[in-house]
DRENRO-570862 format. One record per residue (C-alpha): x, y, z; residue number from 1; residue in one letter. Coordinates in nm, 4 decimals, padded with zeros to 6 digits. Layout:
N
<<X; Y; Z>; NUM; 'A'>
...
END
This chain:
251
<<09.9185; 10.8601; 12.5272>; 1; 'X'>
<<09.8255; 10.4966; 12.3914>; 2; 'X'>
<<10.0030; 10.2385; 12.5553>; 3; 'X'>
<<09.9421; 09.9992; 12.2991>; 4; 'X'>
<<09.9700; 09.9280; 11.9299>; 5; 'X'>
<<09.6430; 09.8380; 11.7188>; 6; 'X'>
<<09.7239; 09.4926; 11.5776>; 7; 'X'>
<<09.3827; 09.5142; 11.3399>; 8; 'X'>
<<09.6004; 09.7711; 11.1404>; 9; 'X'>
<<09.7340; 09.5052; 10.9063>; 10; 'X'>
<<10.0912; 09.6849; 11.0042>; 11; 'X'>
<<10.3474; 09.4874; 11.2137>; 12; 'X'>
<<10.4212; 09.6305; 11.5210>; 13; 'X'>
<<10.7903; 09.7064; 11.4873>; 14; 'X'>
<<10.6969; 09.8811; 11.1069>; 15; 'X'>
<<10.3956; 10.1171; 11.3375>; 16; 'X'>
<<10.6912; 10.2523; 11.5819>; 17; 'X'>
<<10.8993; 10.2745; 11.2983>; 18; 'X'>
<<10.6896; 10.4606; 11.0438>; 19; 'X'>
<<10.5288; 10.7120; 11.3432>; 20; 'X'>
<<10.9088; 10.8194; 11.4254>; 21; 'X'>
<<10.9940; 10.8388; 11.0785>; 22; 'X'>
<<10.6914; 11.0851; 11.0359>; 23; 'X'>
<<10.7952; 11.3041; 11.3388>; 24; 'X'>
<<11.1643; 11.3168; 11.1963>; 25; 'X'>
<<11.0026; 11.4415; 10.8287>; 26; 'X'>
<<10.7792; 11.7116; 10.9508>; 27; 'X'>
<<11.0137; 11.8451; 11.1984>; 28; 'X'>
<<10.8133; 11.7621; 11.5396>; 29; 'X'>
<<11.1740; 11.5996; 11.6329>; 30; 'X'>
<<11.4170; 11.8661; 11.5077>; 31; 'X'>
<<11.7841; 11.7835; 11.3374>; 32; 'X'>
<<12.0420; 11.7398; 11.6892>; 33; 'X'>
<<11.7393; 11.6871; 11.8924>; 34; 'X'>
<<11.7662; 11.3576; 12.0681>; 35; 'X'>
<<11.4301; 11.0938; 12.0159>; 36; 'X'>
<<11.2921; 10.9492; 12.3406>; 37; 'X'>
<<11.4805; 10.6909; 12.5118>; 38; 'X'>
<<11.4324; 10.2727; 12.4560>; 39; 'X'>
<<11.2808; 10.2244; 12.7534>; 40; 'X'>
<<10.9950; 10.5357; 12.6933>; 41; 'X'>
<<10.9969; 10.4108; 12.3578>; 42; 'X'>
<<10.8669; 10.0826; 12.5100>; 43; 'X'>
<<10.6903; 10.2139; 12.7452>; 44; 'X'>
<<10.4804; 10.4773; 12.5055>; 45; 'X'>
<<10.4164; 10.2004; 12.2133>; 46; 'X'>
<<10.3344; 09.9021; 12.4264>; 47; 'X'>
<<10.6038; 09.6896; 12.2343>; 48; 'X'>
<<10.9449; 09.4673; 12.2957>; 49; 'X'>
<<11.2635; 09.6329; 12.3572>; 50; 'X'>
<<11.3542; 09.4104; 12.0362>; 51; 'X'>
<<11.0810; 09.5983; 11.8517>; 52; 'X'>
<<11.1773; 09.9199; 11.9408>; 53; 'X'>
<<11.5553; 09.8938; 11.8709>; 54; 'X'>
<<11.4094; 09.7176; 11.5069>; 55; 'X'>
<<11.2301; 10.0483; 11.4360>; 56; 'X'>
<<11.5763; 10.2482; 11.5136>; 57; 'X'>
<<11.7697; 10.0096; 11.3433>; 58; 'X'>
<<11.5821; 10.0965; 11.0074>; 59; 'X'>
<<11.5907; 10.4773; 11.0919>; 60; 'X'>
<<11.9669; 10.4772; 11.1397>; 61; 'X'>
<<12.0457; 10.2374; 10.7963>; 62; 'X'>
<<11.8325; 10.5410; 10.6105>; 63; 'X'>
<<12.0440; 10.7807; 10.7688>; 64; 'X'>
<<11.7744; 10.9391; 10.9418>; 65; 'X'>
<<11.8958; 10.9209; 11.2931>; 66; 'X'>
<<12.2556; 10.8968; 11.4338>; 67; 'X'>
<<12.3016; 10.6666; 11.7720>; 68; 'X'>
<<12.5773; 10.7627; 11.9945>; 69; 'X'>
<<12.6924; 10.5065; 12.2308>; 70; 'X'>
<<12.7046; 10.6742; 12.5940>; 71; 'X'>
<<12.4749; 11.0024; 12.4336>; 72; 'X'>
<<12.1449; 10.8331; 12.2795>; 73; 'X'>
<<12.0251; 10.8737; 11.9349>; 74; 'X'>
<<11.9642; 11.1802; 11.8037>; 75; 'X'>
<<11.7714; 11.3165; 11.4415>; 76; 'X'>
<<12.0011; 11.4149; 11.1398>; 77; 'X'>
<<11.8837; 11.6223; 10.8191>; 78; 'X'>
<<11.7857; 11.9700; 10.7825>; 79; 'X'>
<<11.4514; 12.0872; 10.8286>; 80; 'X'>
<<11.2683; 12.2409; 10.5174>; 81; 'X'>
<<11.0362; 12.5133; 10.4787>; 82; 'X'>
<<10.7219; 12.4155; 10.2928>; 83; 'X'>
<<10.5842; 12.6130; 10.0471>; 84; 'X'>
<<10.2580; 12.6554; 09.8277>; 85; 'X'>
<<10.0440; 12.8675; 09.6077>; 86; 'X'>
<<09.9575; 13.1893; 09.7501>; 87; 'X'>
<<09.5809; 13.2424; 09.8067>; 88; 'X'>
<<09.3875; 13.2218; 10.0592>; 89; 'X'>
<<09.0146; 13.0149; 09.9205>; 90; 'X'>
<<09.1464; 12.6391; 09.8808>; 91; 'X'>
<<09.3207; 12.6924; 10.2673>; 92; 'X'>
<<09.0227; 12.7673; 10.4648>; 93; 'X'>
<<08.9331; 12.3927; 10.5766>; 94; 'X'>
<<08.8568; 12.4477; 10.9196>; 95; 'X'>
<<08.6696; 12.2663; 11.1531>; 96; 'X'>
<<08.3392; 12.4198; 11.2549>; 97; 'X'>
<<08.0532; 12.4091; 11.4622>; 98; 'X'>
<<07.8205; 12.6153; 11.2256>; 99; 'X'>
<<07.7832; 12.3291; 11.0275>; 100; 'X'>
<<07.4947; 12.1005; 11.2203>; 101; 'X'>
<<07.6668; 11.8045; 11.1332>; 102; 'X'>
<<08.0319; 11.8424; 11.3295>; 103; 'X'>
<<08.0699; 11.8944; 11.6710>; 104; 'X'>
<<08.3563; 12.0466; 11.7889>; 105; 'X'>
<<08.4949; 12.0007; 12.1502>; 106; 'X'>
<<08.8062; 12.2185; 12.2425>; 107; 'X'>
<<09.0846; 11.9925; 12.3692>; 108; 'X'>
<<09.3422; 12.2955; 12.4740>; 109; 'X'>
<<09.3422; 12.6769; 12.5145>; 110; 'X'>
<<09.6315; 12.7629; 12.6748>; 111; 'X'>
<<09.9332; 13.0517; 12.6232>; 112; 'X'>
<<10.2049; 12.8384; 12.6351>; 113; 'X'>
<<10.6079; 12.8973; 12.4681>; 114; 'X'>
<<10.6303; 12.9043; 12.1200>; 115; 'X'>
<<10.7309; 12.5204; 11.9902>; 116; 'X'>
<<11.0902; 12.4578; 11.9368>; 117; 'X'>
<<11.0076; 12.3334; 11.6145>; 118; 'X'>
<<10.8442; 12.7140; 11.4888>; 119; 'X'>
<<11.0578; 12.9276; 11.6233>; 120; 'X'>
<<11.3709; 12.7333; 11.4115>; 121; 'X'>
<<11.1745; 12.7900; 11.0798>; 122; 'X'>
<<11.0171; 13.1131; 11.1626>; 123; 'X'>
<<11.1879; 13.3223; 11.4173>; 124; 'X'>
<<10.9378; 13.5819; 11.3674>; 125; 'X'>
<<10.6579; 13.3691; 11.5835>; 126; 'X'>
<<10.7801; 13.5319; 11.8935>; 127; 'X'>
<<10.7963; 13.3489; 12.1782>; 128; 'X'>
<<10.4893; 13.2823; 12.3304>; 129; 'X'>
<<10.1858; 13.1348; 12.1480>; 130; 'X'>
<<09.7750; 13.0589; 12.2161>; 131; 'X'>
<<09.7709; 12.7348; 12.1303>; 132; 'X'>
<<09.3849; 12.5999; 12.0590>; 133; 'X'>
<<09.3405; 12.2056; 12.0070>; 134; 'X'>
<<09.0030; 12.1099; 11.8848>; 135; 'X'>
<<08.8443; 11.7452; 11.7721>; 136; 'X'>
<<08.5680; 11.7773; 11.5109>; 137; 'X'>
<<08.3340; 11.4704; 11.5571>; 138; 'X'>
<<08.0034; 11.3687; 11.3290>; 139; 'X'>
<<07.7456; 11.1772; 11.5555>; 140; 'X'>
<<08.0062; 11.1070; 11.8081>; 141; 'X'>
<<08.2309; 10.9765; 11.5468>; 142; 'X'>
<<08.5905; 11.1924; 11.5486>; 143; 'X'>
<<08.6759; 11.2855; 11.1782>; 144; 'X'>
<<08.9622; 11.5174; 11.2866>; 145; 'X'>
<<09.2410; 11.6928; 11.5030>; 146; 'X'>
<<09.3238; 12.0539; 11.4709>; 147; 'X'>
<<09.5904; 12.2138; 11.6500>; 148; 'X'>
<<09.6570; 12.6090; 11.5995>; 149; 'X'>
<<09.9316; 12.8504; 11.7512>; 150; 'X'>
<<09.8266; 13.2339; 11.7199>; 151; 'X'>
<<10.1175; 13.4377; 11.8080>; 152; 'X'>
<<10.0789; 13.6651; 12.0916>; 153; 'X'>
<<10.0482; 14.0041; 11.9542>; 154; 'X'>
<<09.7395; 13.8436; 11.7663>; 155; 'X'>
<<09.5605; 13.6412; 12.0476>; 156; 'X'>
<<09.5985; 13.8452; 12.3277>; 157; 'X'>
<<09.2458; 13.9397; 12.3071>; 158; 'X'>
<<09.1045; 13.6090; 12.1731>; 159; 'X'>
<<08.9288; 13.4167; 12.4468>; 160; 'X'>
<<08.6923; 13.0857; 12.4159>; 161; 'X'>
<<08.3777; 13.2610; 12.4631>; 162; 'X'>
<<08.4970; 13.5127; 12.1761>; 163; 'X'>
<<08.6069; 13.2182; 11.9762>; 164; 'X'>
<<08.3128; 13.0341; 12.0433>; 165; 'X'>
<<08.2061; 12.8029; 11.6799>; 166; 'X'>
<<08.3472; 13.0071; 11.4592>; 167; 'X'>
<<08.7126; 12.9320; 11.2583>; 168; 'X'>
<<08.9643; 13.0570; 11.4195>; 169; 'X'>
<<09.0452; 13.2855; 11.0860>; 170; 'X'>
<<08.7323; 13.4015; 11.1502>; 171; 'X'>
<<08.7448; 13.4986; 11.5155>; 172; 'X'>
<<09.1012; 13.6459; 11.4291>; 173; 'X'>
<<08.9463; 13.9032; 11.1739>; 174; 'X'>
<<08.6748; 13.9921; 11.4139>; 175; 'X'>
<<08.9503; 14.0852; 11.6402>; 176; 'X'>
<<09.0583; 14.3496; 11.3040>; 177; 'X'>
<<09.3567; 14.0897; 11.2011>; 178; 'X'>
<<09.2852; 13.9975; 10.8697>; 179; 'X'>
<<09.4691; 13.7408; 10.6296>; 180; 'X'>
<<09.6398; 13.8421; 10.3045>; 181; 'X'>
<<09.8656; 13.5473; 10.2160>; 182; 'X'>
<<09.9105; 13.1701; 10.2885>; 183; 'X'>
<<10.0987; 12.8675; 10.2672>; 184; 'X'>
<<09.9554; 12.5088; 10.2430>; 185; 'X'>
<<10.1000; 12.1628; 10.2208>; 186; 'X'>
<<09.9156; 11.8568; 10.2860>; 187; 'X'>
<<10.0384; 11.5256; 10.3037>; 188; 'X'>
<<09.9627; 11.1749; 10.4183>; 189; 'X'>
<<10.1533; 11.0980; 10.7920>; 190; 'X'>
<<10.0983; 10.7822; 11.0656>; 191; 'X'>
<<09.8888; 10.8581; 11.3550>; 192; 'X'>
<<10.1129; 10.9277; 11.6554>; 193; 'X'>
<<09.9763; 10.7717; 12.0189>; 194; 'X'>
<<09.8302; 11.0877; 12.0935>; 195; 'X'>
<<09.6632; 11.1691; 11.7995>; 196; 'X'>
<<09.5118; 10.7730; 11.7979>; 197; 'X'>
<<09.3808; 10.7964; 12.1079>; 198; 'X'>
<<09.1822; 11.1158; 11.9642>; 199; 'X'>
<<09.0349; 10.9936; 11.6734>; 200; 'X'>
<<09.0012; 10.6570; 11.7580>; 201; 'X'>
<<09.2887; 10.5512; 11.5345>; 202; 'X'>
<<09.5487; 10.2982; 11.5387>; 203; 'X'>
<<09.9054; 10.3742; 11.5966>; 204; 'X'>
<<10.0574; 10.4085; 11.2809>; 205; 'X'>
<<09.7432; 10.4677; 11.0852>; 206; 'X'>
<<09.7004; 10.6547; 10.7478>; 207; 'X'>
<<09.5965; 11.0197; 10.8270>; 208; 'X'>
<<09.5491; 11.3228; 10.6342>; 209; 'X'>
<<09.7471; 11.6435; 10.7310>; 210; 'X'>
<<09.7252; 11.9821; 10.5979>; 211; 'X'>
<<09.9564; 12.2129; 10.7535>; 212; 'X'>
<<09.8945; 12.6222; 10.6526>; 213; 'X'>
<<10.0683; 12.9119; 10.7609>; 214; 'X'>
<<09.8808; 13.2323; 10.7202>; 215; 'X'>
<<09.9870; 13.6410; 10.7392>; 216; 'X'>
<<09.8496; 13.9371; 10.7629>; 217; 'X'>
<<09.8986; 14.2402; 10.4637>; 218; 'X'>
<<10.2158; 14.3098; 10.6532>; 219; 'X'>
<<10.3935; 13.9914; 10.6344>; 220; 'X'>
<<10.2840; 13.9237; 11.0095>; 221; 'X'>
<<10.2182; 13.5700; 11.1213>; 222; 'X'>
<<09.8962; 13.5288; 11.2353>; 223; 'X'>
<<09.8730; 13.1692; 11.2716>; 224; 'X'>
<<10.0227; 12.8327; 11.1870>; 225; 'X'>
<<09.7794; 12.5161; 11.2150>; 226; 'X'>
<<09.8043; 12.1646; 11.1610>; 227; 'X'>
<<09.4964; 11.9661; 11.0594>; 228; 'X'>
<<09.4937; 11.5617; 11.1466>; 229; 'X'>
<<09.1496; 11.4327; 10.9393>; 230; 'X'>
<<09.0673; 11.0462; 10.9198>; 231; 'X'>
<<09.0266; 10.9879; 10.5623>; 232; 'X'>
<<08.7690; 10.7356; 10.5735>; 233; 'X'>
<<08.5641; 10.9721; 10.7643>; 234; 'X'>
<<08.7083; 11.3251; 10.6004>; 235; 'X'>
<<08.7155; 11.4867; 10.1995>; 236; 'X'>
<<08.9049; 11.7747; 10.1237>; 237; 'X'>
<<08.8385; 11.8891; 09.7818>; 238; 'X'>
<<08.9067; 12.2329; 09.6186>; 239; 'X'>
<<08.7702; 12.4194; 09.2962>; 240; 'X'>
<<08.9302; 12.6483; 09.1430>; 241; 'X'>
<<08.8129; 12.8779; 08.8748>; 242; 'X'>
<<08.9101; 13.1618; 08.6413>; 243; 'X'>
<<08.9635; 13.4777; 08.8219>; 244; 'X'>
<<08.8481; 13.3172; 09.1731>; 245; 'X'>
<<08.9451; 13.0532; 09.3953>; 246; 'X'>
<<08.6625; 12.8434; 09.5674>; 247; 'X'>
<<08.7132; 12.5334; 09.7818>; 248; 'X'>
<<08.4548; 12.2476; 09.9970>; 249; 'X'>
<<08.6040; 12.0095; 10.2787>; 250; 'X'>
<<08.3440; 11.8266; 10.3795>; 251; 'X'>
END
């Protein structure tokens, strides 16, 4: 995790803690009741004053998007919401792969691990252990972007790194005989967390492109949710679509 804050940013410090919380509390990595890390980690993680930190909170809790208990710690408020999208499969294929002789991919995690809190509150039906793969995609040692992927057990059991090897993990997955049917895609704009600056060479708090899918099989099965981090001064995703067939490029 960074210990510091990127002061080239253009972005005060107190406004990079604030707007990197306020991201986690949107998308659901800090669910509603769950409490946010402590003042001192707070400092500790972000590099910053105490004053800083409690700035950042301050903001959070006049938005009404945390709740501070005296004695308990502050905790996240709001309901978490289910995104939703258009229901085929072409524009949501924007993997990162190593068939392309321009990215390299390096494979950060591949671990079972439990389920995240997070997934198993907006879709019990994950189950509760995941594979969970974590890959950087770099272009002549350049990172361009951050995918992280959980494959639900009954669908990765067999799925191993020398099986995965370059190809998209859709891919591998329907090698394995689990084929997608339907998907969901959102993607937004978020601030780059301390982990996921330290990957792509980011600041704290920096602009980054995320596209978040959820994908079944023809039986309504889950057979993975991912969440792709891309730099977009480095990154275009761009999708065509045309009549009676759906084609898209990220590049």
């Amino acid at each position: 995790m960074a210990a510091t804050t990127n002061t080239r940013t253009g972005v005060t410090r107190y406004l990079q803690v604030y707007t990197v919380l306020a991201q986690a509390l949107a998308d659901g990595s800090i669910p509603a009741g769950e409490a946010l890390p402590s003042e001192p980690t707070l400092v500790r993680n972000y590099g910053v004053s105490r004053t800083t930190v409690r700035r950042a909170l301050a903001r959070l809790a006049a938005e009404g998007s945390i709740v501070r208990r005296r004695g308990s710690g502050t905790f996240a408020r709001g309901k978490l919401e289910r995104f939703s999208s258009a229901r085929h499969l072409a524009p949501l294929l924007c993997e990162l792969r190593t068939q392309s002789s321009r990215i390299d991919v390096k494979v950060l995690t591949f671990e079972r691990l439990p389920t995240p809190h997070r997934l198993r509150r907006q879709w019990p039906d994950f189950g509760e252990t995941v594979l969970t793969i974590r890959r950087v995609g770099s272009v002549r040692g350049e990172p361009i972007g951050l995918s992280t992927t959980y494959v639900p057990e009954w669908a990765g059991r067999e799925l191993t790194l020398r099986r995965l090897g370059g190809d998209p993990i859709l891919i591998a997955l329907q090698k394995l005989g689990h084929r997608a049917a339907s998907g969901e895609q959102e993607t937004t704009a978020l601030a780059a967390d301390p982990l996921v600056a330290r990957h792509l060479s980011a600041g704290i708090g920096a602009p980054l492109l995320s596209v978040r899918r959820l994908i079944r099989d023809a039986k309504g099965r889950i057979l993975e949710y991912s969440n792709f981090l891309f730099r977009p001064d480095r990154y275009e995703l761009a999708a065509v679509t045309e009549r009676g067939s759906q084609r898209s490029r990220a590049d």
